[in-house]
One Martini backbone bead per residue (centre of mass of N, CA, C, O) as a GRO file, in nm:
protein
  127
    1UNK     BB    1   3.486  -4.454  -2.445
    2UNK     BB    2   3.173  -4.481  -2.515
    3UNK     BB    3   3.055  -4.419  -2.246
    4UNK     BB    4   3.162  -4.118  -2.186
    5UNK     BB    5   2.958  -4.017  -2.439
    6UNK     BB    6   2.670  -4.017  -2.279
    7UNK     BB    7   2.748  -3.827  -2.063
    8UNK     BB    8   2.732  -3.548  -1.913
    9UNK     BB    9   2.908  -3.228  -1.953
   10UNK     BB   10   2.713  -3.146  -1.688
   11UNK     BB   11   2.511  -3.091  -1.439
   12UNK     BB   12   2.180  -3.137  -1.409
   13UNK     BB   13   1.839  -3.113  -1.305
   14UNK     BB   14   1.780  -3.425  -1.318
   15UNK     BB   15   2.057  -3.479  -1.110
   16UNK     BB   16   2.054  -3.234  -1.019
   17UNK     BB   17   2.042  -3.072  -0.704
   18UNK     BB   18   1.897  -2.740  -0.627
   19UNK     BB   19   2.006  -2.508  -0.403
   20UNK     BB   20   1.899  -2.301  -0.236
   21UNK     BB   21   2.107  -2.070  -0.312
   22UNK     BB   22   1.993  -2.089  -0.623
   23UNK     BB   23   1.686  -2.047  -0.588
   24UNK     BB   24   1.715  -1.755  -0.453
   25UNK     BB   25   1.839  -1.628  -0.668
   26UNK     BB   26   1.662  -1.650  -0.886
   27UNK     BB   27   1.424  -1.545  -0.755
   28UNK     BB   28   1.540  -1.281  -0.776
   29UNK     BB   29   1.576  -1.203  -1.034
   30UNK     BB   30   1.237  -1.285  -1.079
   31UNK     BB   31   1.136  -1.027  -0.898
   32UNK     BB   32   1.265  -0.815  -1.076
   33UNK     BB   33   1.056  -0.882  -1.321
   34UNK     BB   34   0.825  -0.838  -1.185
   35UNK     BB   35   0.835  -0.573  -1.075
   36UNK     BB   36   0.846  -0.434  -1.351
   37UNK     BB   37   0.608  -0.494  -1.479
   38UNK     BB   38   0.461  -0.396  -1.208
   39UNK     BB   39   0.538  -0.072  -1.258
   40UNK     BB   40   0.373  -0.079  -1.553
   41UNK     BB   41   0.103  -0.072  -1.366
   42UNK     BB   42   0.161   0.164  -1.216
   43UNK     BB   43   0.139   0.343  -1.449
   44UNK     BB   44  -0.162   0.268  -1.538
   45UNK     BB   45  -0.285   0.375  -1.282
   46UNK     BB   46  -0.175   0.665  -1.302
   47UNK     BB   47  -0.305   0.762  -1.587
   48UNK     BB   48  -0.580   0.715  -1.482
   49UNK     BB   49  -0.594   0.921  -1.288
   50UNK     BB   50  -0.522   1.164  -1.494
   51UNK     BB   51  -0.740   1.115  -1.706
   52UNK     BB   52  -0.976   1.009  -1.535
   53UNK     BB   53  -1.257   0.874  -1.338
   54UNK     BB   54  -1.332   0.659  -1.543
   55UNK     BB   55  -1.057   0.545  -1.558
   56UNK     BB   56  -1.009   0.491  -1.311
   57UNK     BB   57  -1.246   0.302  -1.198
   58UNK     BB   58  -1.177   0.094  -1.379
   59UNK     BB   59  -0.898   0.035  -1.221
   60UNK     BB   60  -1.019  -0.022  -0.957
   61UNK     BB   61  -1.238  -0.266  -1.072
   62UNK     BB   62  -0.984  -0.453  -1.142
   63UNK     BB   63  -0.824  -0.430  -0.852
   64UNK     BB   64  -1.087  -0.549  -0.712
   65UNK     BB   65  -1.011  -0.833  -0.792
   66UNK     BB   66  -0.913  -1.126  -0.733
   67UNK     BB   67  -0.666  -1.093  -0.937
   68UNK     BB   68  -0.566  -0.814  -0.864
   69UNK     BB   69  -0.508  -0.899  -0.545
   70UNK     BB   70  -0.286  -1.094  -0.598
   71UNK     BB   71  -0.105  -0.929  -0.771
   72UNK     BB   72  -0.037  -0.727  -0.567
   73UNK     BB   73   0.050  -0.939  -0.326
   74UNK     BB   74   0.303  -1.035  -0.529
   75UNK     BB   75   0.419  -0.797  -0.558
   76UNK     BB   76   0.470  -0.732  -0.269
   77UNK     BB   77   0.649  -1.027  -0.213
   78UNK     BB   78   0.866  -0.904  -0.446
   79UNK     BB   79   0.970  -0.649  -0.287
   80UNK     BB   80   1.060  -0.766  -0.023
   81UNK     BB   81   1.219  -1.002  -0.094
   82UNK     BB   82   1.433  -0.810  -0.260
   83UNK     BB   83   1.481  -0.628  -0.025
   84UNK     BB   84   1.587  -0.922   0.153
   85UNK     BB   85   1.802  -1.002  -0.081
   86UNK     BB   86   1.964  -0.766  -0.087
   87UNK     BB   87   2.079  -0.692   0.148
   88UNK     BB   88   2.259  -0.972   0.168
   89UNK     BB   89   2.428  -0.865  -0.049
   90UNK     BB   90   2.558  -0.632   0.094
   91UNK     BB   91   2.683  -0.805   0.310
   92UNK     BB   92   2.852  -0.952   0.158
   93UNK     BB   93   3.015  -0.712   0.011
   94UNK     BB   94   3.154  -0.694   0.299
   95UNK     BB   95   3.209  -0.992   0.410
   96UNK     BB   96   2.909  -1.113   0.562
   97UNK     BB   97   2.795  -1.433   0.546
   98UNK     BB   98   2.983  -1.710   0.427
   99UNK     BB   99   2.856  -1.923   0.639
  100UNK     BB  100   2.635  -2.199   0.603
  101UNK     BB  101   2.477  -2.103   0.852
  102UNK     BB  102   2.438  -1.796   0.741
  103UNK     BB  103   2.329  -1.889   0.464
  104UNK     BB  104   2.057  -1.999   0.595
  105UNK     BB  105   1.959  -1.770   0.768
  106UNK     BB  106   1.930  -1.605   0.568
  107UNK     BB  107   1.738  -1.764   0.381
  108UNK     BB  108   1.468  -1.752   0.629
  109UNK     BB  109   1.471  -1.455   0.660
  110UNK     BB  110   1.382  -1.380   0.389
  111UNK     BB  111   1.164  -1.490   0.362
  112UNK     BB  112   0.996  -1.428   0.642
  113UNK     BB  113   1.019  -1.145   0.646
  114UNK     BB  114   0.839  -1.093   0.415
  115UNK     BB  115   0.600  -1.207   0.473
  116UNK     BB  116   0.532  -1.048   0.698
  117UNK     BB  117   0.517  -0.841   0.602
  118UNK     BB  118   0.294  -0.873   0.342
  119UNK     BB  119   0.108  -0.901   0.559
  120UNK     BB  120   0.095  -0.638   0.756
  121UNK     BB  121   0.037  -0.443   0.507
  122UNK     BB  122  -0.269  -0.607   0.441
  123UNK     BB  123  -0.383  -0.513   0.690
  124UNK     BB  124  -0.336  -0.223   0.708
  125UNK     BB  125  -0.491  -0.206   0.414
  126UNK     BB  126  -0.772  -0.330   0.534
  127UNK     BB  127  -0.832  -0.184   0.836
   0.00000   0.00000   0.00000
C-alpha cells in the first residue's frame, strides 16, 4: 500500500509526452495572448498617429528596430496562426477531420500555412 502513494495521481509532463495536438491547442491559446497584447501596440501606434508627427516619428523609430521589426513578425506569425488554428476548430465544430490522419494533416497545414503567408506578408512588406 505504501509504494502506490508515491507515485503521481496523474500523468505529469515530465512523464507523459505531450502530444502534438495538446501542444498546439495550448499554443493556440498562447497566440490569443499574444495577439491581445499586441493590438495594445497597435493602440499605442495609432494614438502616435493622433498625437502628431513627433509622437508618430518616435514609434515609427521603435518599430524600425531590430526587436520591432521581430515583435511585429511574430505578431504577423500568431495572427495567421490563430486564424488557421481557428478555421480547423470550425471544420471540427461541424464535424469534420477527427480521424488521427485528417487531425495530423491538420496540424501540418496550420502550422505551414501560417507560415507561408507571414513570410509572404514580409516580402510584399518589404518590396
Amino acid at each position: 500500500m505504501s509504494s502506490t502513494r508515491n507515485r503521481p495521481m496523474s500523468p505529469h509532463l515530465m512523464v507523459y509526452r505531450l502530444p502534438p495536438i495538446a501542444f498546439l491547442s495550448v499554443s493556440h491559446r498562447g497566440t490569443g495572448v499574444v495577439l491581445a497584447i499586441g493590438l495594445m501596440f497597435v493602440a499605442c501606434w495609432l494614438g502616435s498617429l493622433a498625437t502628431g508627427a513627433q509622437a508618430y516619428a518616435t514609434t515609427q523609430w521603435l518599430l524600425g528596430t531590430i526587436i520591432g521589426k521581430l515583435g511585429m513578425f511574430g505578431f504577423t506569425f500568431c495572427l495567421f496562426y490563430h486564424l488557421c488554428h481557428g478555421i480547423r476548430h470550425l471544420l471540427w465544430d461541424i464535424g469534420c477531420g477527427y480521424e488521427l490522419p485528417q487531425v495530423r494533416l491538420a496540424n501540418l497545414a496550420s502550422v505551414a500555412i501560417s507560415g507561408a503567408l507571414t513570410v509572404a506578408v514580409w516580402i510584399a512588406a518589404l518590396a
